[in-house]
C-alpha positions in Angstrom: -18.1 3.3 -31.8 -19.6 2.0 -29.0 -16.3 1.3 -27.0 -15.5 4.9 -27.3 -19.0 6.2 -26.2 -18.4 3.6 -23.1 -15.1 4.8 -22.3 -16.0 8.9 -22.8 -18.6 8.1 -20.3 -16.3 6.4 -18.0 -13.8 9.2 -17.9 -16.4 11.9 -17.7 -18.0 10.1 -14.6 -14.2 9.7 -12.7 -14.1 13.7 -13.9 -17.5 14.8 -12.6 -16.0 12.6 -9.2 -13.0 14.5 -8.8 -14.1 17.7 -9.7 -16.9 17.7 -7.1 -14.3 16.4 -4.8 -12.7 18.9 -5.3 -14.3 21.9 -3.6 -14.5 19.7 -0.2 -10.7 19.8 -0.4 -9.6 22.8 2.2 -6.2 21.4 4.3 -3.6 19.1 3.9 -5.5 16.7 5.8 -8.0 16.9 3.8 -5.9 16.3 0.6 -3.4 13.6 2.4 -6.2 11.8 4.5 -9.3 13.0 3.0 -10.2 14.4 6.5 -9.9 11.4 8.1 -13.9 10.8 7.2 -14.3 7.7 5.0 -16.7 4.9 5.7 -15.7 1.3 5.3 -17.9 0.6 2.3 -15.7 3.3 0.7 -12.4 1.9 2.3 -13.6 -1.5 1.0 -13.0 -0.8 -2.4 -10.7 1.7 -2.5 -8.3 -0.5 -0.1 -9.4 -3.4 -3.7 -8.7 -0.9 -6.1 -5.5 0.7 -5.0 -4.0 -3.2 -4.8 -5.6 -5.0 -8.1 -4.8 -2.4 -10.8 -1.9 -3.3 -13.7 0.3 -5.5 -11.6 -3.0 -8.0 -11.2 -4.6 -7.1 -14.4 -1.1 -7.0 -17.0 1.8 -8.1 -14.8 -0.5 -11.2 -13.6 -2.2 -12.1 -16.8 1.5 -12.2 -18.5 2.5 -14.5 -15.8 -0.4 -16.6 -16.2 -0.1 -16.5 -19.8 3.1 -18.0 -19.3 2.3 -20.1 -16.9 -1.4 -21.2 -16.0 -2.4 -21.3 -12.7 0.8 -21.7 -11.1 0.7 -17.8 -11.6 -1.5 -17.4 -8.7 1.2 -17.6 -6.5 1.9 -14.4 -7.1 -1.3 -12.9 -5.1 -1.4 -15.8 -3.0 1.6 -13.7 -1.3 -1.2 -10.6 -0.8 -3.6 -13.2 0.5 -1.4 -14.4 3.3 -0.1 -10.9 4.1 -3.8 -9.7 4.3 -4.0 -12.2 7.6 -1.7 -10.4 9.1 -3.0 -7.0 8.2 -6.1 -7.6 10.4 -4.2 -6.9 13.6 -2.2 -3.9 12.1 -5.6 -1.8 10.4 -6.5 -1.0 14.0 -3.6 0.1 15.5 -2.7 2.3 12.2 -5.6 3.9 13.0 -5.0 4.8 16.2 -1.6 5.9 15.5 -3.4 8.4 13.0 -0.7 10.2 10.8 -0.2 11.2 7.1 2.4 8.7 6.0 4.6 5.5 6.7 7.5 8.2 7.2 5.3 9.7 10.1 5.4 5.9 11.6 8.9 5.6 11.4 10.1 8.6 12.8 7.8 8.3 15.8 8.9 4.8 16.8 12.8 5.1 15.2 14.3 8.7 13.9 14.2 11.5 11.4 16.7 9.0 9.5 14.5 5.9 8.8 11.4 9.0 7.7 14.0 10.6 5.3 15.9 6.8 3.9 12.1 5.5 3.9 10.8 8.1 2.1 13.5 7.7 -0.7 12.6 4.3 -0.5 8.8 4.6 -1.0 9.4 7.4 -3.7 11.5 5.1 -5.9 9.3 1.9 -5.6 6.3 3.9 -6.4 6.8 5.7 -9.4 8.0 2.5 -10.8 4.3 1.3 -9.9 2.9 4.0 -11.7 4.6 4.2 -14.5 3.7 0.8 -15.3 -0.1 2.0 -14.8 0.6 4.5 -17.8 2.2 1.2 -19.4 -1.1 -0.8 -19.4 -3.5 1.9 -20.0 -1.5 3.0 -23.0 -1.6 -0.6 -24.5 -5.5 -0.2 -23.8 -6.4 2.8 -25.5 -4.4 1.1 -28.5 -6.8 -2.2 -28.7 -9.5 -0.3 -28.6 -8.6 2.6 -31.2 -6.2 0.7 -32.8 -6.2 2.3 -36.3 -5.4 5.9 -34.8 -3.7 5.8 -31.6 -0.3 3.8 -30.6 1.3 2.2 -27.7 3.4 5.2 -26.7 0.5 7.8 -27.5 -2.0 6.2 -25.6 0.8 6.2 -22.9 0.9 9.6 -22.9 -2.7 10.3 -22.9 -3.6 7.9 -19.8 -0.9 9.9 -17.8 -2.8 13.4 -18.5 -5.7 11.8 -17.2 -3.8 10.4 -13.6 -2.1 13.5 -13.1 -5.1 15.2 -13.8 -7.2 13.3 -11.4 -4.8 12.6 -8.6 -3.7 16.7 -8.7 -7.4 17.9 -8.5 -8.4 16.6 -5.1 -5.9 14.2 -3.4 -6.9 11.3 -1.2 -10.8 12.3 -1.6 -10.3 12.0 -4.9 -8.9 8.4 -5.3 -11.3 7.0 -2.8 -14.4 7.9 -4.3 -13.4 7.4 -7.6 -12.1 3.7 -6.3 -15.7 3.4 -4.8 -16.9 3.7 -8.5 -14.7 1.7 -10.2 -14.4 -1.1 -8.2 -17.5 -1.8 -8.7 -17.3 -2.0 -12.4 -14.8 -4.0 -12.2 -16.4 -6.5 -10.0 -19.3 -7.1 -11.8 -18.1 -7.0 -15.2 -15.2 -9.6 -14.3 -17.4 -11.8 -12.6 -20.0 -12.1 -15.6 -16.8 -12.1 -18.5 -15.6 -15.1 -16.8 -18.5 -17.7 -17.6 -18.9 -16.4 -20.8 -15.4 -17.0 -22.1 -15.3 -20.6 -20.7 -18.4 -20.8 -22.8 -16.4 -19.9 -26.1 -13.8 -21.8 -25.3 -15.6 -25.0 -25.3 -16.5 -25.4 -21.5 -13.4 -26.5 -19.3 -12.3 -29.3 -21.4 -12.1 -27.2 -24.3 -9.7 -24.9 -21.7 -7.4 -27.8 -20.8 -7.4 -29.4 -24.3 -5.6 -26.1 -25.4 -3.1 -25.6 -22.7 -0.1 -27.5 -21.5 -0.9 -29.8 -18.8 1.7 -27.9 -17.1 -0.2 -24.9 -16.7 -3.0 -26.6 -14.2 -0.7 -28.1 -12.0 0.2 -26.3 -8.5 3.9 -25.3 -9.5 4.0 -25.7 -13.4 7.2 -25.8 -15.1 8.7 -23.6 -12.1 10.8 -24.3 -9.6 10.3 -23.6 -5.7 12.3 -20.6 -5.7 10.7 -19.6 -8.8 7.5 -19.4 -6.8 9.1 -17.7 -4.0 10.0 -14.9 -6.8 6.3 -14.1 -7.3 5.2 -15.0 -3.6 7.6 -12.9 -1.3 7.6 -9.6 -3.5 3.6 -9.4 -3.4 3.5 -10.1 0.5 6.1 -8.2 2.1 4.5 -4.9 -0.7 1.4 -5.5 0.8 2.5 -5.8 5.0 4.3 -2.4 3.9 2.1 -0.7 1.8 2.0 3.4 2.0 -1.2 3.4 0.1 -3.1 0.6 2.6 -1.9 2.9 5.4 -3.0 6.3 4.5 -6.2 4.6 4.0 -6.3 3.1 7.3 -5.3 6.7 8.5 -8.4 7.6 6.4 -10.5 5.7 8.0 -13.6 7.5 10.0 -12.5 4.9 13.2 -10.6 2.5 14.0 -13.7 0.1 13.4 -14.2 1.2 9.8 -10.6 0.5 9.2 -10.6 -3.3 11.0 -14.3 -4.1 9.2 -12.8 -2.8 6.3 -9.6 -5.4 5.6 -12.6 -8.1 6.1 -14.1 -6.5 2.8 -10.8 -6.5 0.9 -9.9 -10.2 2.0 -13.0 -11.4 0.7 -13.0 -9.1 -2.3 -9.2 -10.0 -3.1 -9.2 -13.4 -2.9 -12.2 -13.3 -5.6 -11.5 -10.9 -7.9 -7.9 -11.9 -8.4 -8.5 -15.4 -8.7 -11.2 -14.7 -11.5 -8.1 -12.3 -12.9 -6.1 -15.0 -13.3 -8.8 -17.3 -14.7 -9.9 -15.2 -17.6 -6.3 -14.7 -18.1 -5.9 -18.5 -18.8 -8.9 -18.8 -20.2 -7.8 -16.1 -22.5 -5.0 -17.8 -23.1 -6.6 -20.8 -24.5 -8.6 -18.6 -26.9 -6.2 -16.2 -28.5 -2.7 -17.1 -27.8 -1.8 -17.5 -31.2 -3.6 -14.2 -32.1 -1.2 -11.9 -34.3 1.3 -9.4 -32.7 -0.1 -10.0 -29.4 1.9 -9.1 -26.5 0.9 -11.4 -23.2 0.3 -8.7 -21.0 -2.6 -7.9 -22.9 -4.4 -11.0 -23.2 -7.7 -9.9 -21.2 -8.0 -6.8 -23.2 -7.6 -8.8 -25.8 -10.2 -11.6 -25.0 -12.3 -9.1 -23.5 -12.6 -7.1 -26.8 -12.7 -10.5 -29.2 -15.0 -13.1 -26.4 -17.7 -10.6 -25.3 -21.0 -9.6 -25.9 -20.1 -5.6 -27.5 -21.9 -3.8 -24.8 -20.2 -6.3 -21.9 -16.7 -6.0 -23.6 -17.0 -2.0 -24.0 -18.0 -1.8 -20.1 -15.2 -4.3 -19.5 -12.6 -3.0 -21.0 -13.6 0.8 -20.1 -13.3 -0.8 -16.4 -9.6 -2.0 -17.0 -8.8 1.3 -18.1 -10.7 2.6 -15.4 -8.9 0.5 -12.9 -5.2 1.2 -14.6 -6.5 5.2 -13.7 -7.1 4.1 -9.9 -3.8 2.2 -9.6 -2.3 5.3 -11.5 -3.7 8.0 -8.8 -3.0 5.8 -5.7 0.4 5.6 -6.6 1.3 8.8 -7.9 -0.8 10.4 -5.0 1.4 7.7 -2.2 4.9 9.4 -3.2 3.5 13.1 -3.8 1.8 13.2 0.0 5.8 11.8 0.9 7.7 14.6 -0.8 5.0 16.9 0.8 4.5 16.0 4.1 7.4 14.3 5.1 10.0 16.9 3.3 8.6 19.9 2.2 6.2 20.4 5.4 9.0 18.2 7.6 12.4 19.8 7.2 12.2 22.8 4.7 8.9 24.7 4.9 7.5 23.9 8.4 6.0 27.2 8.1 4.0 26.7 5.3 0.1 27.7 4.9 -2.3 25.4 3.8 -2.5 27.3 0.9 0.8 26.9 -0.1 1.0 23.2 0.7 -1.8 22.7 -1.2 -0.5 24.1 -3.9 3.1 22.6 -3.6 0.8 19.2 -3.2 -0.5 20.2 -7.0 3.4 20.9 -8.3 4.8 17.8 -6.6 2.0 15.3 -8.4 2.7 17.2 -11.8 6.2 16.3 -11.2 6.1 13.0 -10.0 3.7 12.3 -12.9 6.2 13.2 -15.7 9.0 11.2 -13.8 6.7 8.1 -14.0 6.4 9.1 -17.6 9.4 8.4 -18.2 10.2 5.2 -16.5 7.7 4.1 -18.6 8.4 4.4 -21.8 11.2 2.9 -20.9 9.3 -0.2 -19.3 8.9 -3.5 -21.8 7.6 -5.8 -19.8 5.2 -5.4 -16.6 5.7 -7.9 -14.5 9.3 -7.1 -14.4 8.8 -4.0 -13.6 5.9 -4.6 -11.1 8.5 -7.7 -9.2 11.0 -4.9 -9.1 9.2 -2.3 -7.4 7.6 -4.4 -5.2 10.8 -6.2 -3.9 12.6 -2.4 -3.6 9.6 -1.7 -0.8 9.2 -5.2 0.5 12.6 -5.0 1.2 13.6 -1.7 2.5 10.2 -0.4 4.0 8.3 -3.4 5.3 10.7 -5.0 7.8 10.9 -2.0 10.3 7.3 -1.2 10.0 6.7 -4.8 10.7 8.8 -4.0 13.9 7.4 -1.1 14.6 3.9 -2.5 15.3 5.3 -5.9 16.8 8.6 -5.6 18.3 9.9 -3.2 21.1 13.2 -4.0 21.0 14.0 -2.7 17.3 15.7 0.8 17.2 16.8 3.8 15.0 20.1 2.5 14.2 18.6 -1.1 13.3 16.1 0.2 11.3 18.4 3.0 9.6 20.5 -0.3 8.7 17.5 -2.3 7.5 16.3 0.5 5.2 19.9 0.8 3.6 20.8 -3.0 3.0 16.8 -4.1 1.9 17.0 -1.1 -0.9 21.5 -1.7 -1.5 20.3 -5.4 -2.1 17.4 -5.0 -4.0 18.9 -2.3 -6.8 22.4 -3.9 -7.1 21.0 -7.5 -7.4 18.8 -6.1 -10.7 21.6 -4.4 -12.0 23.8 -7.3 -11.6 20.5 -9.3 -13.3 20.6 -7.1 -16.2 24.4 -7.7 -17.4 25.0 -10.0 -20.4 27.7 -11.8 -18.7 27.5 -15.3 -18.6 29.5 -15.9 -15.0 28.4 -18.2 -12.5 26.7 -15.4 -10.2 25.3 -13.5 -13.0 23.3 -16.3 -13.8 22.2 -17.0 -10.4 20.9 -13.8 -9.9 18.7 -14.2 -13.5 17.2 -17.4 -11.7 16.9 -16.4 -8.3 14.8 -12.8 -7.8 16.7 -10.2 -5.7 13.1 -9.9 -2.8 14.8 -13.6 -1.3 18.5 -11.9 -0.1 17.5 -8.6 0.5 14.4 -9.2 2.4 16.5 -12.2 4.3 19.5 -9.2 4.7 17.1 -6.6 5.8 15.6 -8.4 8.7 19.2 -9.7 9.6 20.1 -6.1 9.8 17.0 -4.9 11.3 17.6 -7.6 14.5 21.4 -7.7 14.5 22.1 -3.9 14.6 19.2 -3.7 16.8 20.5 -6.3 19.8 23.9 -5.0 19.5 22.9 -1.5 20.2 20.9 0.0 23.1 17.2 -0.2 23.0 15.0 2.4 22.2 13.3 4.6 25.0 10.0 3.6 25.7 8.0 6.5 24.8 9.5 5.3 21.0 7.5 1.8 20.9 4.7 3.4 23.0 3.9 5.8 20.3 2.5 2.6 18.4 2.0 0.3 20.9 -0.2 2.2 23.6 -2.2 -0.4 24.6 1.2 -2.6 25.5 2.4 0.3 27.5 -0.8 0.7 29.6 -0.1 -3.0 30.7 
């Protein structure tokens, strides 16, 4: 009883937060950048919430199920790539658009907007339906007598579309604000309390393969490389991290901002993967358990009641988040970069609001879908992440850092990174047992078509002419002024 008052009081609050924000919702900037107004404290954990949702939470706790804490080189690749985002946050500012496709048709073509959007669009509703994945298999652990898998599927997704349709970008940041901070907190204090009942860290260890505390595990390099690359080169691209820098009230919220998030990822995902093994160690023989679940699962079984109830109503909370940032990320594409680019530049804000409202509804029962078609997670979630990695990331990469790269090298990089990335899983998927078959089961498809997509990017780029300058400067002002 008391999990569901917690997580009727959870929902109502994210309601109240969207419904209020709502009425400040008047233009499409105000839907697609929430007026360009937000505050870092409010970037902070919006920028934490957008990134650590299912793929941390399920897709990360499977891994680390399977294999300790050689799982955490899966976020270490978000760690390193958040180095890098420090000298990006303030120039995105600056450059001030809706969307990545706004990026890459001011420094390339109308090609690399439309190919990138297709890009983005396809990578991200895989993201989300994964969301609607996890928060169906956590309305089933806490109601499990009367609702399933598949039903609580479909009721998480209301909720999303609901939220993400009622007041765009204003929406998912404040409601981020909140639930970060649940999540935070309620992590942070789960954490001791499960080493505690499992026997302090020697009871830990005495339950677990060796394997599973040593740097690489039972995985190879490569293997590593498989969770490392896909995580980094989704982050260095990442649609949702830009129209949050373009959301930011200055370019100094957006720089003092990425400090937040470092410190806040590298924390909360480390103490992810820790209750994960910890988890683990308590309950991995429990019955009909599925791995992704396993902090759900310790969370409801481990806890104090009222701590478990708030922590688990925070998952779900969180899985909502993901669910809106990445629903809303594609929706603002199809609306801003095709519907307001190339067939309705025309249109009132009235109407692209609602077309905005159509597009998330539509989105939203794609995503559907894909997921209940989706077994495991952290396929999924390595999948979608290596599609963007590969065919988004390299040319925006350029775009901030090198003046030489064109339209034609970046048309060429979009179409190998997202050629590479499907046909490798395809391949992946067959049931033959031939030589290259097998190799592409061992080796994940982000290593060639991230490798092929810079190739192309540089190749195609040097062998044609360079771009005009007022192309790079549209980026890189403070360059051109030298």
């Amino acid at each position: 009883m008391l999990y569901a008052v917690v997580l009727i009081g959870i929902l109502a609050v994210l309601l109240a937060v969207s419904i209020a924000r709502s009425f400040f919702v008047k233009t499409k900037a105000d839907f697609v950048v929430a007026g360009r107004k937000l505050a870092w404290p409010v970037l902070v954990f919006t920028l934490l919430s957008s990134w650590i949702g299912a793929g941390s939470l399920f897709a990360g706790a499977e891994n680390a199920f399977n294999n300790g804490f050689a799982s955490l080189w899966q976020p270490a690749g978000g760690w390193v790539g958040l180095i890098v985002v420090v000298l990006i946050a303030g120039r995105a500012r600056r450059f001030a658009q809706y969307t990545v496709p706004d990026l890459l048709e001011a420094r390339y073509d109308r090609f690399a907007r439309l190919f990138g959007t297709l890009a983005i669009v396809i990578a991200y509703i895989s993201i989300t339906s994964y969301q609607f994945r996890a928060g169906g298999d956590i309305l089933h652990l806490i109601f499990p007598e009367t609702i399933g898998r598949e039903t609580g599927m479909y009721i998480i997704a209301i909720f999303v579309i609901t939220f993400t349709a009622l007041a765009g970008m204003s929406s998912v940041a404040y409601l981020d604000l909140v639930i970060g901070l649940l999540v935070t907190i309620t992590a942070c204090l789960a954490l001791p309390l499960l080493v505690g009942t499992a026997g302090g860290w020697e009871g830990v260890r005495a339950a677990l393969p060796a394997t599973h505390f040593q740097v690489l595990g039972h995985l190879k390099w490569y293997q590593a490389l498989n969770f490392f690359l896909p995580v980094l080169f989704l982050l260095l691209g990442n649609q949702a991290m830009y129209q949050k820098f373009f959301s930011a009230r200055s370019e100094r919220d957006a720089k003092i901002s990425v400090v937040g998030w470092i410190l806040g990822t590298l924390v909360l995902e480390t103490v992810i993967i820790a209750l994960a093994v910890v988890g683990s160690a308590l309950y991995r023989n429990q019955p009909n358990l599925e791995p992704r679940e396993i902090i759900p699962v310790a969370a409801r079984l481990g806890l104090p009641v009222l701590l478990g109830a708030f922590f688990l109503g925070g998952i779900f909370a969180k899985v909502i988040s993901t669910g809106n940032n990445y629903l809303f990320s594609p929706a603002s594409n199809l609306i801003h970069d095709v519907y307001h680019r190339f067939l309705h530049p025309r249109a009132t804000e009235k109407e692209i609001l609602i077309f905005s409202r159509l597009v998330v509804i539509l989105l939203g029962v794609v995503a559907v879908y894909l997921a209940a078609h989706t077994e495991s997670i952290l396929r999924m979630a390595l999948y979608a992440y290596t599609v963007y990695g590969a065919a988004v990331t390299p040319v925006v990469l350029a775009a901030f850092f090198w003046k030489r790269a064109n339209a034609r090298g970046a048309l060429a990089s979009i179409l190998v990174g997202t050629g590479i990335s499907i046909g490798w899983n395809l391949i992946a998927n067959l049931t033959s047992e031939h030589p290259f078959v097998v190799f592409t089961k061992e080796v994940d498809a982000v290593i060639p078509a991230v490798f092929f997509s810079f190739l192309a990017l540089v190749l195609v780029s040097l062998a044609t002419a360079p771009p005009p300058e007022e192309k790079w400067r549209a980026v890189m002002p403070k360059e051109a002024a030298a």
